[in-house]
RODO-2510 file (C-alpha; in nm, 4 decimals, decimal comma):
residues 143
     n   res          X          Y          Z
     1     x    -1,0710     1,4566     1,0833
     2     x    -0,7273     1,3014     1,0083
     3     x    -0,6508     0,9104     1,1088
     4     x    -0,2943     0,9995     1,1313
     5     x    -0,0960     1,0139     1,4367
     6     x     0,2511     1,0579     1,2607
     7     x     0,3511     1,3775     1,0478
     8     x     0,5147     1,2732     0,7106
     9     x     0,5654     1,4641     0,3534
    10     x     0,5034     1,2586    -0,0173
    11     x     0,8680     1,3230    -0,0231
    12     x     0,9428     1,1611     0,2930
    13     x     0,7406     0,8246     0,2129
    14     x     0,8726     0,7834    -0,1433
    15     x     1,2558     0,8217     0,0379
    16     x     1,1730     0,5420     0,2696
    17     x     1,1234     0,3273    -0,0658
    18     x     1,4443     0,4238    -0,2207
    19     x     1,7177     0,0916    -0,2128
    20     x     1,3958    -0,1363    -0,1521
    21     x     1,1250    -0,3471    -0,3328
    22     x     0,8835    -0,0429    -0,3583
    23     x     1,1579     0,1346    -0,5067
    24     x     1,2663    -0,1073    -0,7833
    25     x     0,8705    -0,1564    -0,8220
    26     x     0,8578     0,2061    -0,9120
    27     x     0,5902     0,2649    -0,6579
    28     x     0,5563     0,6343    -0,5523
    29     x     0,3093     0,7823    -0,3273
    30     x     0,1030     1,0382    -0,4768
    31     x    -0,1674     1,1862    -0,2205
    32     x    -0,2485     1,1911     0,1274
    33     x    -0,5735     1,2523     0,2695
    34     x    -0,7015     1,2655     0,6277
    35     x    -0,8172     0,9143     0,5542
    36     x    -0,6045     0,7052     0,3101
    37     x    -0,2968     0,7152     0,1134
    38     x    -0,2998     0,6744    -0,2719
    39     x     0,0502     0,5754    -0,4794
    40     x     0,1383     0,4446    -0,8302
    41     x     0,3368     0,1760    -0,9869
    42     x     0,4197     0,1265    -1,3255
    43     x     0,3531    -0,1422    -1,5456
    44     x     0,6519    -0,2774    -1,7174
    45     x     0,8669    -0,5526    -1,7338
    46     x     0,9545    -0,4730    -1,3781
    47     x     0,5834    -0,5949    -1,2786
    48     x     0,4446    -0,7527    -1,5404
    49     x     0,4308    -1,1219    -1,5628
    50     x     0,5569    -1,3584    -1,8430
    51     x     0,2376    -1,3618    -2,0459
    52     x     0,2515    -0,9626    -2,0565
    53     x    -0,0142    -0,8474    -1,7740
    54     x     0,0008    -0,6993    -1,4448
    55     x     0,1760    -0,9747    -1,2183
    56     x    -0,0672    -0,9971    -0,9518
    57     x     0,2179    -1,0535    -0,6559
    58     x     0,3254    -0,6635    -0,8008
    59     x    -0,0292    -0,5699    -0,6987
    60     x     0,0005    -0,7368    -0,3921
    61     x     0,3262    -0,5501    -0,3184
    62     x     0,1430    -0,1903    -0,4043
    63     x    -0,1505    -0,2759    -0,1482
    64     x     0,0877    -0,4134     0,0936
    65     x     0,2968    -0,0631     0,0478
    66     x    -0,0080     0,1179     0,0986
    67     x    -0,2082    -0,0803     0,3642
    68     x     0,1609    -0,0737     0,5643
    69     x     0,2539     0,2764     0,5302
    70     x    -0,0570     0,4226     0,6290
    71     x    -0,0815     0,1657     0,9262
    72     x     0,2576     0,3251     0,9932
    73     x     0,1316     0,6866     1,0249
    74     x    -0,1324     0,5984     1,2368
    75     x     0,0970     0,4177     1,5057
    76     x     0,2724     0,6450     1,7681
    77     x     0,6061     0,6403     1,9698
    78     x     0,7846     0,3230     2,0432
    79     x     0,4605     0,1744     1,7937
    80     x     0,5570    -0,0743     1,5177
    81     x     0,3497    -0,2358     1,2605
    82     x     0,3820    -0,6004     1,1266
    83     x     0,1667    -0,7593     0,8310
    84     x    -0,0772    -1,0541     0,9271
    85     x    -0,2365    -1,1017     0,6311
    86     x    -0,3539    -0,9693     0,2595
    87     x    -0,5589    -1,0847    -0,0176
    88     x    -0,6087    -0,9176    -0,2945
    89     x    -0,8926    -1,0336    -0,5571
    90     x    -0,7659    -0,9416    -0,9502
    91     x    -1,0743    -0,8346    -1,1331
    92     x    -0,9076    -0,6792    -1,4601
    93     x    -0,5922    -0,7612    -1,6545
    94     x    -0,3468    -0,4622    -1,6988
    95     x    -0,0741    -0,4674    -1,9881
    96     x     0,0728    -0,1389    -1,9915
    97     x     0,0468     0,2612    -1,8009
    98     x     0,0196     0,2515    -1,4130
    99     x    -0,1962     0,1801    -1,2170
   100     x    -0,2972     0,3879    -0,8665
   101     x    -0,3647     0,1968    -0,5703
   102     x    -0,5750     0,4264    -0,2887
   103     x    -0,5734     0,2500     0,1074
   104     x    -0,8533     0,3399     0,3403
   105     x    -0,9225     0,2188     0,7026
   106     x    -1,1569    -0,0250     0,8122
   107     x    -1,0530    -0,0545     1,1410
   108     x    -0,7822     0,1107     1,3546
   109     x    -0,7839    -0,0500     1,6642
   110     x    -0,5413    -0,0638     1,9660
   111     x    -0,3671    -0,4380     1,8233
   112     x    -0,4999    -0,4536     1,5078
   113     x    -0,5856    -0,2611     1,2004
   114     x    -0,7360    -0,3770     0,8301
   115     x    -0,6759    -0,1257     0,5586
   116     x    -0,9087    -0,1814     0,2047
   117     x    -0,6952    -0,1044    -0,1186
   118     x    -0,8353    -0,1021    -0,4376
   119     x    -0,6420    -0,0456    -0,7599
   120     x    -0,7619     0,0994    -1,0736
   121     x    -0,6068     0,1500    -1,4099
   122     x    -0,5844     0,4388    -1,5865
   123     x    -0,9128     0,4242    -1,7279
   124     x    -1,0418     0,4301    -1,3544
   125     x    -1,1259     0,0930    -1,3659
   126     x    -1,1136    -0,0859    -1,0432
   127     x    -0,8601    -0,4070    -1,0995
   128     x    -0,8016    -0,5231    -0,8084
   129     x    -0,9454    -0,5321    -0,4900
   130     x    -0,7569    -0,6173    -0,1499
   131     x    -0,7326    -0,6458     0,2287
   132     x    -0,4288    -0,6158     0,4708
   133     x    -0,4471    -0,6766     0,7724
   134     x    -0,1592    -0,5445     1,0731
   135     x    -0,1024    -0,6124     1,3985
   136     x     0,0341    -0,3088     1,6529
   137     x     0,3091    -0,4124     1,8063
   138     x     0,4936    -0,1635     2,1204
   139     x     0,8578    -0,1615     2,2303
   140     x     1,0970    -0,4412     2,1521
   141     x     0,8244    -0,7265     2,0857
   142     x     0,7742    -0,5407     1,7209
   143     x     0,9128    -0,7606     1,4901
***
C-alpha cells in the first residue's frame, strides 16, 4: 500500500529542483515506489571535495532531498514539512560516476516523521548511511 498522500510525477519533483541547490547538485529523482523515493547525483567537481572524493555535506544534501521530498508527499493540505535533524554516517569514499540515494520511512507520524537513506555507488555498494528527521507543521506556523 502506498505512504503517499500527495500525487506527483518524476517530472514534477526534478522541476521543483530546477534554480536550486538540488539542481546545481545535479540531483534527479529516478523512481518512486509505494514506499520510498530513490534519486541520483553526480560526482564531479560540483560535489566532490578538494582531495577528489565524494564531499560528504553533497551526500548530506541528496538524503536531505530525499528524506524531505518524500516527507513532502506524505503531508496533506495546508501540511508543511521542516527538517529537525540528519546524520549521515560515510562508510565508502566515492571519486567519480553517481551515486543513487533510496529514502524509506521509519516512522510517519502525525508531528513527526524519520526517513532512512542509504546511498550506494555504482557498484551497489552502500556508502553512506543516514537519518532525517521532520517535523509536520499545519497552516501558517510551517516555517
Amino acid at each position: 500500500m502506498a505512504i503517499w498522500k500527495r500525487q506527483a510525477t518524476l517530472a514534477q519533483l526534478n522541476a521543483r529542483g530546477e534554480g536550486c541547490l538540488v539542481g546545481h547538485l545535479g540531483i534527479r529523482f529516478t523512481a518512486m515506489y509505494d514506499d520510498g523515493l530513490e534519486a541520483t547525483m553526480p560526482v564531479d567537481a560540483r560535489t566532490r571535495q578538494p582531495f577528489g572524493l565524494l564531499h560528504g555535506g553533497a551526500s548530506a544534501v541528496l538524503a536531505e532531498t530525499l528524506g524531505s521530498m518524500a516527507g513532502y508527499l506524505c503531508t496533506e493540505e495546508d501540511q508543511r514539512l521542516v527538517g529537525l535533524e540528519i546524520n549521515a554516517n560515510h562508510l565508502r569514499a566515492v571519486r567519480a560516476g553517481e551515486v543513487r540515494g533510496r529514502c524509506r520511512p521509519l516512522h510517519l507520524g502525525r508531528a513527526h516523521q524519520v526517513w532512512q537513506i542509504e546511498i550506494y555507488d555504482q557498484q551497489d555498494r552502500l556508502c553512506c548511511s543516514s537519518r532525517l528527521t521532520t517535523a509536520v507543521r499545519s497552516g501558517v506556523d510551517g516555517g
